[in-house]
DRENDOFI-603534 format. One record per residue (C-alpha): residue number from 1; residue in one letter; x, y, z. Coordinates in steps of 0.05 Angstrom, whole numbers, plus 5000, padded with zeros to 4 digits. Layout:
seq_type_east_north_up
NUM_A_X_Y_Z
...
//
This chain:
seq_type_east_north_up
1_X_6113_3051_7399
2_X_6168_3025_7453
3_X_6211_3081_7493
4_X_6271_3045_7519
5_X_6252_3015_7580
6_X_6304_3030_7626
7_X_6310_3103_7595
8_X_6236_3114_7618
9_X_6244_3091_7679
10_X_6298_3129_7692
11_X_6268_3195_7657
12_X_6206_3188_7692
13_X_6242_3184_7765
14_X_6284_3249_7736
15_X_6214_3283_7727
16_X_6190_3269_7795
17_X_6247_3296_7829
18_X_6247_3352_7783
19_X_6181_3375_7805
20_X_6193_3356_7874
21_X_6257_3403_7873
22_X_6215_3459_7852
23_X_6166_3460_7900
24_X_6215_3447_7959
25_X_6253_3515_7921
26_X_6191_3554_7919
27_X_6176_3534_7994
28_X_6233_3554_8018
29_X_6228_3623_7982
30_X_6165_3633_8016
31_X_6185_3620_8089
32_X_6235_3672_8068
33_X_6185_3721_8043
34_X_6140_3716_8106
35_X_6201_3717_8167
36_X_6219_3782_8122
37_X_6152_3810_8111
38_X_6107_3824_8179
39_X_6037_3799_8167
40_X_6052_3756_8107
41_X_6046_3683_8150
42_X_5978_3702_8169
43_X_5955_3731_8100
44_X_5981_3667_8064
45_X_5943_3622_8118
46_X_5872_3660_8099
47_X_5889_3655_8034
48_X_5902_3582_8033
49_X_5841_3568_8060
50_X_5792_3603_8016
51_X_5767_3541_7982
52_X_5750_3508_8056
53_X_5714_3572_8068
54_X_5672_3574_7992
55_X_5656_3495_8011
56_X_5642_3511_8082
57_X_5595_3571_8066
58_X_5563_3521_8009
59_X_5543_3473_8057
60_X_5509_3520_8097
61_X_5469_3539_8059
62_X_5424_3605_8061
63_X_5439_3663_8003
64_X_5491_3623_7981
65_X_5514_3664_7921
66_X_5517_3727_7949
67_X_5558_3700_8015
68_X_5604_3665_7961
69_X_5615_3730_7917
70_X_5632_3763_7988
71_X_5688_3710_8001
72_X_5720_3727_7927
73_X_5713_3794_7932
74_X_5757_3790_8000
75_X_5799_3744_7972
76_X_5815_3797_7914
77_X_5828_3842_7971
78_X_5883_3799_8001
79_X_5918_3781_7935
80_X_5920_3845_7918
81_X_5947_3868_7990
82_X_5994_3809_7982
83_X_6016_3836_7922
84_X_6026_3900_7953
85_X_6069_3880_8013
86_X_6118_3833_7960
87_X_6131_3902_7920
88_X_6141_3945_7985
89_X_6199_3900_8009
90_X_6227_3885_7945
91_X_6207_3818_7919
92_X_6168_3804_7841
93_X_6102_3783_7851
94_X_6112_3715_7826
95_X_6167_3702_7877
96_X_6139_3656_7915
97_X_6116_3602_7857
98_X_6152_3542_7842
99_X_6199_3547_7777
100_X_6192_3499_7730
101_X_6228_3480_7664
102_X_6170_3462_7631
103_X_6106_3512_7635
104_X_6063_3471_7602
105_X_6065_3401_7659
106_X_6096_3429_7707
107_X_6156_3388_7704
108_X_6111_3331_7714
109_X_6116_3300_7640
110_X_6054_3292_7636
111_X_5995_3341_7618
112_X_5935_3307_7641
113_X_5939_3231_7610
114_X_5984_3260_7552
115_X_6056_3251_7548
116_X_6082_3322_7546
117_X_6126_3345_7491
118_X_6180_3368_7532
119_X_6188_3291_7561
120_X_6178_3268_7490
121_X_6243_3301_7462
122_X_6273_3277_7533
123_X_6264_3201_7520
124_X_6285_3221_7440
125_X_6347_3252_7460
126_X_6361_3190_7513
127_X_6334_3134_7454
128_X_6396_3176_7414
129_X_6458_3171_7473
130_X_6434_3104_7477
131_X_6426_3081_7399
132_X_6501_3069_7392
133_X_6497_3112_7336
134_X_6539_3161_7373
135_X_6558_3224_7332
136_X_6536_3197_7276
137_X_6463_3221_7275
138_X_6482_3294_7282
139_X_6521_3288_7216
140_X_6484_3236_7171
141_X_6413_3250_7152
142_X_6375_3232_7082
143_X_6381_3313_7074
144_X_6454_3317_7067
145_X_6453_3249_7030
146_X_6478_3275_6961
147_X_6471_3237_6898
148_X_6508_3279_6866
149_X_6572_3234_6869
150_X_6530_3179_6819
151_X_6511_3233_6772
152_X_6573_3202_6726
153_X_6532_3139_6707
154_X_6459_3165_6692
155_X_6435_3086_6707
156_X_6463_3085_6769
157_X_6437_3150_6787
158_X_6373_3130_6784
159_X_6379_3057_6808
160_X_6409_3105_6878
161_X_6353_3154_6868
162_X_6300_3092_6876
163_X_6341_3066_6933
164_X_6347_3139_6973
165_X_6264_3136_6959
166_X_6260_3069_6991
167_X_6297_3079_7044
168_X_6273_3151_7068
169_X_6193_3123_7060
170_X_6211_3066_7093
171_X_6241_3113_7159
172_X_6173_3163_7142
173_X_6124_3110_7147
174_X_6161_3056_7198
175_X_6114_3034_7244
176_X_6108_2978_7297
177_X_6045_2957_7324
178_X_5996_2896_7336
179_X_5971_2906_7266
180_X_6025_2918_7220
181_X_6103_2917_7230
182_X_6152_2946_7175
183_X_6204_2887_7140
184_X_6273_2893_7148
185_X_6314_2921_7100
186_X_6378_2892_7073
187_X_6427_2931_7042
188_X_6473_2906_6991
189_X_6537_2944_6957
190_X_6605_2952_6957
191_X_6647_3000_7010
192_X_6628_3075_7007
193_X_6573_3077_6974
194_X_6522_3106_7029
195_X_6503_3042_7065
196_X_6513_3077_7134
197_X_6494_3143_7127
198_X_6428_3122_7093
199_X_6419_3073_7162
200_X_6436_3123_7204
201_X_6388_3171_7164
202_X_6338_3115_7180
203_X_6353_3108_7255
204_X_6349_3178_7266
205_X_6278_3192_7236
206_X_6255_3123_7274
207_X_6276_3149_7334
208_X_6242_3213_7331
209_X_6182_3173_7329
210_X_6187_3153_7393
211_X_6221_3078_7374
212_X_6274_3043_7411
213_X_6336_3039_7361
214_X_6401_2998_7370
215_X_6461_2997_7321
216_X_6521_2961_7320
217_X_6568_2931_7275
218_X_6567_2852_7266
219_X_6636_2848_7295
220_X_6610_2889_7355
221_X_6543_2838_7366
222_X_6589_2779_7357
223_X_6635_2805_7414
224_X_6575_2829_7455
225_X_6545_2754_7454
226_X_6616_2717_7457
227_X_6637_2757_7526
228_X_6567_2734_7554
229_X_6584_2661_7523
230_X_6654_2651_7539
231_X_6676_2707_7586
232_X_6671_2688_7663
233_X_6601_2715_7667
234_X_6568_2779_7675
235_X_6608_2819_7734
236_X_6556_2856_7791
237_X_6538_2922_7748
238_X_6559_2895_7680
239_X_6502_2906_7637
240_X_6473_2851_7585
241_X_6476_2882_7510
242_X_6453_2821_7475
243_X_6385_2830_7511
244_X_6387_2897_7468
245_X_6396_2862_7392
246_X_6330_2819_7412
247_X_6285_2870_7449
248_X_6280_2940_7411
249_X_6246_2960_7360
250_X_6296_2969_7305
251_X_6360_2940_7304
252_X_6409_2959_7257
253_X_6471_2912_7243
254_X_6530_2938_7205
255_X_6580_2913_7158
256_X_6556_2830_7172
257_X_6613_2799_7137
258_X_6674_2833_7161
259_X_6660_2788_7227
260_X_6698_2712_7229
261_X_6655_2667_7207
262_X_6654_2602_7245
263_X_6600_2552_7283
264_X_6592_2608_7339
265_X_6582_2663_7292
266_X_6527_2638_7247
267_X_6488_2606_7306
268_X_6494_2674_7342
269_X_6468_2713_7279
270_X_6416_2658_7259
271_X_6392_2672_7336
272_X_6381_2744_7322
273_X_6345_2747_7253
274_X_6303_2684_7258
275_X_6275_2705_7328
276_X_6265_2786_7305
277_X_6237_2756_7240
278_X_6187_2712_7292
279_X_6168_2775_7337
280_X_6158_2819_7277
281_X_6215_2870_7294
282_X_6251_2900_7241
283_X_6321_2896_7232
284_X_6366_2939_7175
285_X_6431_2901_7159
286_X_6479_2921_7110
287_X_6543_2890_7076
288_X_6592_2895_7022
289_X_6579_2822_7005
290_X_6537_2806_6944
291_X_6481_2752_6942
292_X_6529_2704_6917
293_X_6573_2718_6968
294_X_6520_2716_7024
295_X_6504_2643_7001
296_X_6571_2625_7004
297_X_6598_2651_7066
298_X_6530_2631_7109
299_X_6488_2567_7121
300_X_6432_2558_7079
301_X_6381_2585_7136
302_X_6415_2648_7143
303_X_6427_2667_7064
304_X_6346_2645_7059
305_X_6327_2688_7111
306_X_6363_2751_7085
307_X_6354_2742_7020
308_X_6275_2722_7023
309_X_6254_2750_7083
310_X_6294_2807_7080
311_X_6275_2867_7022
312_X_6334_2882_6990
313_X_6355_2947_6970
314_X_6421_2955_6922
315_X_6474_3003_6925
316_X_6507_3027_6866
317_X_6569_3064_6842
318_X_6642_3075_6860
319_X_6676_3087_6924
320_X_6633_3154_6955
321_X_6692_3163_7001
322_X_6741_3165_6955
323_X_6705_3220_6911
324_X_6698_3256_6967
325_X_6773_3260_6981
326_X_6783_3276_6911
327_X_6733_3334_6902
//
């Protein structure tokens, strides 16, 4: 499982300061708390050394026990006086603790070697800003992916049905390890039929696993690798996308075909699937070309690729769209 790197990096550093902010906060509340309350400086000193006092008397040996249950039973006697003072000039008991967002690390992200939840949904929610999925997630989902619109034509209802199946086991069970990798999927229909909301669908339960997801459309990768190609080079603080369509986990290309098709184009996209296809990362494309058309409209490494390397999952129907419009 592969955060995005530069989102971790840039989560974790949020985390630190974070907890860092709290403390500094809850500091600054106590020197409050102690120029207001007379005594209070003095009481949180003893207090703070307690345990130097239980190791001290430890090492010293003698009745040990009883000299220890002494200590704690004074050390009752000062919270509790503490506590006392706090409520006399106004202030909760807990006043002087740090706040944190997250009770259960501490803000630190971490609980012990675990990655806490709370930094968990973080990265999710950063791995989803950065998907270029946009909006798109919080509207298309394999729950509100209704075949209703191919109930018309029983077959392709359930040639849909079987494809809806593969693709939301295929998002359940995605996984990318040093033992097993998922394929990539290639989706094949005409326009409005549910190629992109069943990717998105797919991108958004990937990326709840914890998995770095990119999407864009072919015409949008083709741009991204032509400005690093023939533009006058990467400006200071321009950032390099096509690193992106190599590096995560899932890549999801859009609409391939609708880009121009020339010598740059197909040497571009051969660059991307044959070297995912090499690292085992899985890539989703879809495209309103049929097999046919994909052999005719790419070389004869790139049609092989897709449509042998590639499993293929058909959509069926008419125009999902346009029913929609209609209803």
């Amino acid at each position: 499982m592969g955060y995005n790197k530069e989102n971790f990096k840039r989560i974790r550093a949020e985390y630190e300061t974070k907890a860092l902010l709290a403390q500094r906060a809850a500091d600054g509340r106590r020197r409050e708390v102690e120029e207001a309350i007379p005594g209070l400086r003095e009481l949180d000193a003893r207090l703070a050394g307690f345990g130097l006092r239980i190791m001290k008397q430890a090492m010293e040996g003698g009745d040990t026990q009883e000299a220890i249950a002494k200590l704690r039973e004074e050390n009752t006697r000062m919270l509790e006086l503490r506590r006392s003072l706090l409520e006399q000039y106004g202030y909760p008991e807990d006043y002087c603790k740090p706040r944190y967002e997250c009770a259960l690390c501490n803000d630190n992200g971490y609980i012990g070697i675990r990655m806490c939840s709370c930094m968990r949904r973080r990265l999710i929610e950063a791995g989803m800003e950065a998907s270029g999925l946009g909006g798109l997630l919080r509207k298309q989902n394999f729950d509100n992916f209704s075949l209703d619109y191919y109930k018309s034509n029983p077959t392709e209802h359930s040639r849909m049905t079987k494809t809806y199946q593969s693709a939301r086991k295929y998002a359940e069970s995605f996984v990318l390890d040093e033992s097993h990798h998922s394929c990539s999927l290639l989706f094949l229909g005409g326009t409005g039929l549910g190629k992109t909301h069943l990717s998105t669908a797919i991108a958004g339960v990937v990326l709840e696993k914890g998995y770095d997801v990119f999407y864009n459309s072919a015409v949008g990768m083709i741009s991204d690798f032509e400005y690093r190609r023939f533009g006058n080079g990467l400006a200071m603080g321009d950032a390099d996308n096509t690193e992106r369509y190599i590096s995560c986990d899932l890549l999801i290309l859009d609409d391939l075909g609708t880009e121009v098709v020339n010598q740059f184009t197909q040497s571009t996209l051969y660059y991307v699937i044959n070297t995912r296809l090499n690292m085992n990362r899985p890539t989703v494309i879809s495209t309103n070309l049929s097999a046919a058309d994909l052999r005719k409209t790419y070389s004869d490494r790139i049609a092989s690729r897709l449509l042998g390397e590639f499993r293929v999952l058909p959509f069926y129907g008419t125009d999902v769209r346009r029913k929609k419009l209609e209803d």
